[in-house]
C-alpha positions as CSV (number, residue, x, y, z in Angstrom):
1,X,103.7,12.6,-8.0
2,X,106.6,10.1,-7.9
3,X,108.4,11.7,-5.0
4,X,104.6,12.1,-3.5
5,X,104.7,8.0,-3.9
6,X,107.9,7.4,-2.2
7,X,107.5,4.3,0.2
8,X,109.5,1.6,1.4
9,X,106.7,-1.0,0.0
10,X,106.4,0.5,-3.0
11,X,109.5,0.4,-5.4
12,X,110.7,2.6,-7.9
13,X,108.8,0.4,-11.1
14,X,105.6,0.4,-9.5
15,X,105.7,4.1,-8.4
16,X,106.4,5.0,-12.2
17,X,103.4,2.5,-13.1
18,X,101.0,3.8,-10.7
19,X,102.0,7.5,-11.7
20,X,101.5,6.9,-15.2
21,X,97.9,5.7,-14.3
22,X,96.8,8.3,-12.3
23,X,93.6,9.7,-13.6
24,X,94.0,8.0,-16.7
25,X,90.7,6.7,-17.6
26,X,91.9,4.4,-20.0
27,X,94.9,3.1,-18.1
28,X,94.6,-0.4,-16.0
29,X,98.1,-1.3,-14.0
30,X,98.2,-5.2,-13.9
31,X,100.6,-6.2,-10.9
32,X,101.6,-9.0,-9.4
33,X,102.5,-6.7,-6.9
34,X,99.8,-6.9,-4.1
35,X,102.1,-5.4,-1.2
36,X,102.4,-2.3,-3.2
37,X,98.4,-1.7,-3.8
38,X,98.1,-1.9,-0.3
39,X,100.7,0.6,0.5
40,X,99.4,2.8,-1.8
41,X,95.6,2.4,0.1
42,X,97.3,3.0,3.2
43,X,99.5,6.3,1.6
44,X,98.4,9.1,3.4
45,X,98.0,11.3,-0.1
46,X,95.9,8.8,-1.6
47,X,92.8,10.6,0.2
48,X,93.7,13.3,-1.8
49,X,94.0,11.3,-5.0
50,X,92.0,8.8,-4.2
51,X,89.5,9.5,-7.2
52,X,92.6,9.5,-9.8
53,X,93.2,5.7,-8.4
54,X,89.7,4.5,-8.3
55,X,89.4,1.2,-9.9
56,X,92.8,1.3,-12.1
57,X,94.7,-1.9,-10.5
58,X,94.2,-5.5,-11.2
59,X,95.7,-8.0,-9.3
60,X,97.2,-11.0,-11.3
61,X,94.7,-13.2,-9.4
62,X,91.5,-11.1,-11.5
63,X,93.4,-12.1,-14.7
64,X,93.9,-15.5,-14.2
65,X,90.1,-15.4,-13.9
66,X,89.6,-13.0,-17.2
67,X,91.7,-15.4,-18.5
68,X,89.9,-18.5,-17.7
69,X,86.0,-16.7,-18.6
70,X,87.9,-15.8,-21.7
71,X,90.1,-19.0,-22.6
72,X,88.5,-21.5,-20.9
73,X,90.0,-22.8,-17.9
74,X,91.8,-26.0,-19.6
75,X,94.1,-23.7,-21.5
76,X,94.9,-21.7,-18.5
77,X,95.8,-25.0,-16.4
78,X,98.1,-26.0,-18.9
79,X,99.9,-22.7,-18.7
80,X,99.7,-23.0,-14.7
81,X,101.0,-26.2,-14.5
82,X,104.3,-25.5,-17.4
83,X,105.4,-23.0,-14.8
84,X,104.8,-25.2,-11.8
85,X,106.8,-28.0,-13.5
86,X,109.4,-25.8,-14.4
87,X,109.7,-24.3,-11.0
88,X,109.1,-21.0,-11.9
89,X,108.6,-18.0,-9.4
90,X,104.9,-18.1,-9.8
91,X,103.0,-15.8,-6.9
92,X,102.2,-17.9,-3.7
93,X,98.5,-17.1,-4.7
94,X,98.5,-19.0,-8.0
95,X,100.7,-21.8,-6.8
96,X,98.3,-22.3,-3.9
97,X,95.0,-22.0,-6.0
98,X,96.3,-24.1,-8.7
99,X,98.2,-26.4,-6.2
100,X,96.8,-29.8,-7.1
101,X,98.1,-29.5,-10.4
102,X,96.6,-31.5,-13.3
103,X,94.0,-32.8,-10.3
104,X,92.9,-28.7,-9.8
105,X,89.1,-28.5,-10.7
106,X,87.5,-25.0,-11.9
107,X,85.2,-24.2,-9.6
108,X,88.2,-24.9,-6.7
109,X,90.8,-22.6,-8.4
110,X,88.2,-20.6,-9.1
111,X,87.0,-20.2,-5.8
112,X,90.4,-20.0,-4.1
113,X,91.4,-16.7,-6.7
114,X,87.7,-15.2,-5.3
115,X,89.5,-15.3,-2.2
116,X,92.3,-13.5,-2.6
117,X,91.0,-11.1,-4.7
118,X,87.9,-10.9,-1.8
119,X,90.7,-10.1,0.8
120,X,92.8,-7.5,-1.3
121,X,89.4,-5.5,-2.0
122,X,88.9,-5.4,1.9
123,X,92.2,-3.6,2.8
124,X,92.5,-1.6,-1.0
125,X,88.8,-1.2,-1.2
126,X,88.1,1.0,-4.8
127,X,91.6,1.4,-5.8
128,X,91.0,-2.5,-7.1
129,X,89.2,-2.9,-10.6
130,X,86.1,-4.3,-10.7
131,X,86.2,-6.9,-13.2
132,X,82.5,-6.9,-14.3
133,X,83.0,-3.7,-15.5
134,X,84.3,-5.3,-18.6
């Protein structure tokens, strides 16, 4: 299935990920990685395996907000807000949902993740976990 995966948008790492999780049922790939779930939805195999990638990718936007229902979303800012001071490579996503810093409020960065995640599920439809399965 790797060579089946092969894809300029998709690298090496991720193809090995997204192989390993095929038709797992108790495998979840959590990826930062949003150009590579759509390339897999736009594969032209994953018709074929589309039932073996149904619901098994969560995009680092649905854990910020696992994290936040399960953490609080306090503890989460913090976290956020190290990594902006520190200038690390934090996903253009999370640095523009958590962009006002120690001023961000909960229901905006909560709103603003929705979004992203909203607009990933419209061009990856079910290959995106659904988070209230948990």
């Amino acid at each position: 299935m790797l060579i089946q995966l092969a894809s300029p948008k998709i690298d090496a790492g991720e193809a090995v990920l997204f192989s390993a999780a095929y038709g797992e049922p108790s495998v979840i790939v959590c990826t930062g990685d949003k150009r590579a779930i759509r390339a897999l939805a736009e594969h032209p195999l994953v018709t074929d395996f589309e039932a073996g990638f149904r619901r098994k990718f969560l995009c680092i936007e649905q854990a910020l907000l696992l994290a936040i229902r399960e953490h609080g979303f306090d503890p989460i800012l913090r976290k956020v807000n190290l990594g902006l001071s520190e200038s690390l490579p934090l996903d253009t996503a999370i640095r523009s949902s958590f962009g006002s810093g120690r001023d961000s409020t909960e229901e905006n960065v909560i709103s603003s993740l929705t979004g992203y995640i909203e607009d990933l599920r419209k061009d990856v439809g079910d290959l995106l976990f659904n988070s209230s399965d948990l």
